[in-house]
C-alpha positions, 0 to 999 in steps of 0.5 A: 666610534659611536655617539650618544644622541638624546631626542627630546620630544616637547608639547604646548597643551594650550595657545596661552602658554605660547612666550611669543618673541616678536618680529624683528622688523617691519621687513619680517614677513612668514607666508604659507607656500601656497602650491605644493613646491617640492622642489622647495621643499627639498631646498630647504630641508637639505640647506637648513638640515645640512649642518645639523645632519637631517639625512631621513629625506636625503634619499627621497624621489621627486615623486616621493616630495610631491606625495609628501608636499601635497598632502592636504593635512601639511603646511609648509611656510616661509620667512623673508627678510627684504623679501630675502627667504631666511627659513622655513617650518612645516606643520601637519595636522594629525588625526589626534587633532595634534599638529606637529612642528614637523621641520623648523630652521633658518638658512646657515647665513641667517643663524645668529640674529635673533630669527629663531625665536620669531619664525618659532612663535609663528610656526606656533601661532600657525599650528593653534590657527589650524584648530590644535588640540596639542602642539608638539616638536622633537629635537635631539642634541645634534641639532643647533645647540641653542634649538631646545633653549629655543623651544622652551623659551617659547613655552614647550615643555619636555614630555618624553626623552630618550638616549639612543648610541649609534 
């Protein structure tokens, strides 16, 4: 059986066009990871990407996340409710000067109450503090069925498209 998955690939070209969506709480915090942690790294890729079945990385040695994590040029961040990690993002800057949203998602129990929206606005504000040029992200129509609504309330705009059967 195959199946149609259209990517949507979107870009933000300048800081004000950023629709923030505020914190939810005064118990909302999003800290860098400070020291490379691939097994971190690794927990939340395969906890945030289960459902919406990222599998690139599913495969990856220990030694292949360390090289990814400790790359100088990506950050990783995490959000805490209560001091409770709900999520995370990963952002890379670019040779371009562009940084892209690399990864972005809230662990499964946390989908639902109004988290997306600010873990995005600071993964955002995170890639314009790193100097941008452009921010960019790509999703496709197997991740959370609200992730591009997401995106474009936020302000990224669609630049490229495509549909692919697999």
């Amino acid at each position: 059986m195959s199946t149609q998955v259209v990517t949507y690939f979107l870009e933000m070209t300048d800081p004000s066009q950023l629709v923030a969506s505020p914190a939810p709480s005064n118990d909302w915090s999003v800290r860098k990871v400070g020291l490379p942690c691939p097994e971190l790294n690794r927990f939340f890729y395969y906890e945030v990407g289960a459902k919406w079945r990222w599998i690139d990385r599913l495969d990856w040695t220990d030694d292949r996340w360390l090289s990814y994590v400790g790359r100088p040029d990506l950050e990783t961040w995490v959000a805490y409710v209560s001091g409770t990690p709900v999520g995370y993002f990963e952002i890379e800057s670019q040779p371009s000067g562009d940084v892209q949203l690399i990864y972005f998602g809230l662990l499964p129990r946390f989908i639902g109450r109004g988290w997306g929206g600010p873990l995005l606005t600071a993964a955002i504000e995170q890639a314009w503090q790193m100097g941008a040029k452009r921010v960019w992200v790509h999703t496709c129509s197997l991740d959370h069925p609200s992730a591009l609504t997401n995106y474009q309330a936020r302000g990224f705009k669609i630049f490229e498209q495509n549909t692919k059967t697999s």
